[in-house]
C-alpha positions as CSV (number, residue, x, y, z in Angstrom):
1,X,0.0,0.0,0.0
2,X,1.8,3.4,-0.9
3,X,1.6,6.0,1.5
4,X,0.4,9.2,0.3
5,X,3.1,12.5,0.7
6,X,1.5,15.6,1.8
7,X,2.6,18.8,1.1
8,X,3.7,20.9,4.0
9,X,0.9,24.1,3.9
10,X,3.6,26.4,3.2
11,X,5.2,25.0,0.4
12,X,0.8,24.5,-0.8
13,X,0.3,28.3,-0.2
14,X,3.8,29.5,-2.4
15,X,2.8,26.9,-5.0
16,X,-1.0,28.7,-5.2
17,X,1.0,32.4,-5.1
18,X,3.4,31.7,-7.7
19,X,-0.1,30.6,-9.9
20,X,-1.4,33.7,-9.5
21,X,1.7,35.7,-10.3
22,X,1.7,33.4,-13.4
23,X,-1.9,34.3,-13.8
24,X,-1.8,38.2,-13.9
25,X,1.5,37.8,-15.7
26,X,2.6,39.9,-12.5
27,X,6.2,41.8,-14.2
28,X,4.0,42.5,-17.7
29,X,1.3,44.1,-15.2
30,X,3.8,45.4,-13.0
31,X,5.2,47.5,-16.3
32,X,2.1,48.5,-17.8
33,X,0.5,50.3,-14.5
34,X,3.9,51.8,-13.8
35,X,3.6,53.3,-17.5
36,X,0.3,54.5,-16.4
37,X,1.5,55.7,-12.6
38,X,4.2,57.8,-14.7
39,X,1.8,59.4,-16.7
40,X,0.1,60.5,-13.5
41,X,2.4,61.7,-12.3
42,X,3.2,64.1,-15.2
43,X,-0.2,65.2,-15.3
44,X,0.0,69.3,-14.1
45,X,-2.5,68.8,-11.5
46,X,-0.4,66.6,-10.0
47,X,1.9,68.4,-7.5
48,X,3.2,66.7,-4.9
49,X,3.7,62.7,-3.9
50,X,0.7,62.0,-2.8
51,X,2.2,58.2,-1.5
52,X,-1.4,56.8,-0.9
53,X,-2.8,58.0,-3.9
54,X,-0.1,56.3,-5.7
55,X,0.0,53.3,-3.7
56,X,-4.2,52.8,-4.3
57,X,-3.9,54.0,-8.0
58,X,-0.6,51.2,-8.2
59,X,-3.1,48.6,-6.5
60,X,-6.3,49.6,-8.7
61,X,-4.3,49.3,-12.2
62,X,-2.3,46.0,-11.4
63,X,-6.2,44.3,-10.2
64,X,-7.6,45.9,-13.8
65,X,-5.0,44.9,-15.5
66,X,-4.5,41.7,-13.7
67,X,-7.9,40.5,-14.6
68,X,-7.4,41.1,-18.5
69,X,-4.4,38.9,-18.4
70,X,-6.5,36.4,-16.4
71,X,-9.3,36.4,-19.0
72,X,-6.4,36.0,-21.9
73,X,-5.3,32.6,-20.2
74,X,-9.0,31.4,-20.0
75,X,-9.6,32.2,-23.2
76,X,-6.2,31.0,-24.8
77,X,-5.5,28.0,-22.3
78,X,-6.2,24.9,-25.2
79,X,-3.7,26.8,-27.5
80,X,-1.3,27.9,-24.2
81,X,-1.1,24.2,-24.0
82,X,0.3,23.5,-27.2
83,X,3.3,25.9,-26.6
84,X,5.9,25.2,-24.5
85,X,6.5,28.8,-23.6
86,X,3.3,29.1,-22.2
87,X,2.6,25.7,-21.2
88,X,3.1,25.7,-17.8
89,X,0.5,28.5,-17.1
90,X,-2.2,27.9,-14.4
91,X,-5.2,27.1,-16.4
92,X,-3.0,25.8,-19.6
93,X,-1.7,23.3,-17.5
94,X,-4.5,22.2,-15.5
95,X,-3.5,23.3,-11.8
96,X,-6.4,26.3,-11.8
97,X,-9.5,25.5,-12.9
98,X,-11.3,27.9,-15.0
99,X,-14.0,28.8,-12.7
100,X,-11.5,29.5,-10.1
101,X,-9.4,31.7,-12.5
102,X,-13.3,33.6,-13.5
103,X,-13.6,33.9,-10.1
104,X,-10.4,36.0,-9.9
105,X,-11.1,37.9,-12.8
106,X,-14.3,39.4,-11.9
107,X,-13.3,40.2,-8.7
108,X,-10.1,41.8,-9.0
109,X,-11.7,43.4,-12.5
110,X,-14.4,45.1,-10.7
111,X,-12.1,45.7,-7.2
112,X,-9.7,47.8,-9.5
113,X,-12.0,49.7,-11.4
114,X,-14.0,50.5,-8.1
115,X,-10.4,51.6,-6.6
116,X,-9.9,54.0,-10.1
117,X,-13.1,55.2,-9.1
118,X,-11.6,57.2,-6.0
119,X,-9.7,59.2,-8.5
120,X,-12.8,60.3,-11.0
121,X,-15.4,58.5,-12.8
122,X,-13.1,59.0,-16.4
123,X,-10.0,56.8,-14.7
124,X,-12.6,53.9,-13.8
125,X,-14.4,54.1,-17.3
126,X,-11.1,54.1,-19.2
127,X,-9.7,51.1,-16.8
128,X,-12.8,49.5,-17.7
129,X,-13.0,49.9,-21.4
130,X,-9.5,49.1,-21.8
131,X,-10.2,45.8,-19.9
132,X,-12.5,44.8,-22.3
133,X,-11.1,45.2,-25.7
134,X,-8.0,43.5,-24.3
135,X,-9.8,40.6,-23.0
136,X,-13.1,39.9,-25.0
137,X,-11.6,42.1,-28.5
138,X,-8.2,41.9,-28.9
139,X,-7.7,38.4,-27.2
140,X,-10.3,36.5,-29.4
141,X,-9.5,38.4,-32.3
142,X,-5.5,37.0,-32.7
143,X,-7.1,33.6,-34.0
144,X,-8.7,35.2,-37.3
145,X,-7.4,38.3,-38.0
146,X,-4.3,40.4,-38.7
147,X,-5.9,43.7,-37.4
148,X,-5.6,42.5,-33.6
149,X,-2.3,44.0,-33.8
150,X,-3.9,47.1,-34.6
151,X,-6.5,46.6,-31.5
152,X,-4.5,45.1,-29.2
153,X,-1.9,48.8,-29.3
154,X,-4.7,50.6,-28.1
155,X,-5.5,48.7,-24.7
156,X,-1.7,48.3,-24.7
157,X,-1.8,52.5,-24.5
158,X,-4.4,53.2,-22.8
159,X,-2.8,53.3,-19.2
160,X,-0.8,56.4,-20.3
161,X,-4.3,57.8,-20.7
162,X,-5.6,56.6,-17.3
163,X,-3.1,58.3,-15.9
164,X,-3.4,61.1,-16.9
165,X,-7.2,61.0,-16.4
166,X,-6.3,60.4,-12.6
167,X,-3.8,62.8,-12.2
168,X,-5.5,65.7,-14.3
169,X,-9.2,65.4,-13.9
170,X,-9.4,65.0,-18.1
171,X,-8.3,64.1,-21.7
172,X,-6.2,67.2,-22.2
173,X,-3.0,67.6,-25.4
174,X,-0.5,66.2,-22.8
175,X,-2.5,62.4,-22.0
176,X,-2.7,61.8,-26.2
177,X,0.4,62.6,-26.4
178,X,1.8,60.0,-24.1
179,X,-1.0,57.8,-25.1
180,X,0.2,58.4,-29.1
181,X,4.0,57.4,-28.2
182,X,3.1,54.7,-26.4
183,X,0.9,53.2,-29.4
184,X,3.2,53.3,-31.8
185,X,6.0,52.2,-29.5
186,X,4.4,48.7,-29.2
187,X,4.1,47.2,-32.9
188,X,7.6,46.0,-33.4
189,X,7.4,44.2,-29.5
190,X,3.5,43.1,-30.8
191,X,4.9,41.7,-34.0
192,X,7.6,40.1,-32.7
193,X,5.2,38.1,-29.9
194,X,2.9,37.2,-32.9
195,X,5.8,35.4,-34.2
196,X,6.5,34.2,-31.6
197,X,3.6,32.9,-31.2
198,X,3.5,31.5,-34.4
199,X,6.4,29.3,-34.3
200,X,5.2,27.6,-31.0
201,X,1.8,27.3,-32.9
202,X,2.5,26.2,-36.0
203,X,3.8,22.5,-34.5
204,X,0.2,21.9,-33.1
205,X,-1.3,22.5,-36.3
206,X,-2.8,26.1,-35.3
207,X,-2.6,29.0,-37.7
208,X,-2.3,32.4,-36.5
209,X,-3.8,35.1,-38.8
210,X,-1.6,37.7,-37.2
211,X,1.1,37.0,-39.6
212,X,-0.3,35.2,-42.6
């Protein structure tokens, strides 16, 4: 009769963290809402370090944009399996289930944009809009089409934009500006991930439009 090995809790508890860190693609997320936290920053109104403000705006974006990559791995997990760079993701490799990983989602989605909130209504509604084009336009859109390179720049830039929203109260010259560098910025990093991409694919039998 084998005996069965349990894990110590602690070792359990890292093994779940580390999952979630893989889930929200934690140093992608980490980069994007400090793009957006700069941008803040910059804004005029802005005119001192405000350390909470920053430290809720810092939590608010990494939940928003936390969830988006958690809805990208829901939707993407049969072809994340095929790949070995993303093989070993939660969902892709079976140690999340997808209602668990849903569960996430919509919490942290709605937690952050509630948290944006605190700044203005405009911060929230952009965090939210951007949320969904990355996750239900851009994400489905990589399997048929070419132009999700297009759509997926302009989630991709809209945290320049939420900054400045939250910093400035508005849309003024100074948030498209940021917002217009960091579009155009993205396409050879986008371009080189759809290859990417492709190569892993291509072995399973999976086209992907982006670069037909």
């Amino acid at each position: 009769m084998e005996e069965t090995v349990k894990q110590p809790s602690s070792l359990k508890f890292a093994g779940k963290l580390q999952d979630y860190k893989l889930l929200i693609k934690f140093n992608l997320s980490f980069m994007v809402v400090f793009s957006a936290l700069i941008s803040y920053l910059l804004a005029p109104k802005v005119k001192e370090f405000d350390w909470a403000a920053i430290g809720l705006f810092f939590l608010g974006g990494l939940l928003v944009t936390g969830a988006a990559n958690t809805i990208n791995q829901i939707v993407e997990k049969d072809t994340d399996a095929m790949m070995k760079r993303t093989a070993n993701r939660p969902v892709a490799s079976g140690r999340m289930s997808v209602q668990e990983a849903t569960t996430f989602a919509v919490l942290a989605g709605v937690g952050g944009v509630l948290i944006l909130w605190h700044f203005n209504f405009l911060t929230a509604a952009l965090a939210a809009f951007s949320l969904f084009v990355y996750a239900f336009i851009y994400t489905p859109l990589k399997k048929v089409s070419s132009i999700s390179v297009l759509v997926g720049a302009i989630p991709g830039s809209l945290p320049c934009l939420i900054g400045w929203a939250a910093g400035n109260d508005d849309l003024s010259a100074g948030g498209w500006v940021l917002f217009a560098l960091q579009f155009f910025w993205q396409f050879p990093q986008l371009l080189g991930d759809c290859l990417d991409r492709a190569q892993g694919l291509y072995g399973g039998g999976v086209q992907v439009a982006a670069v037909q």
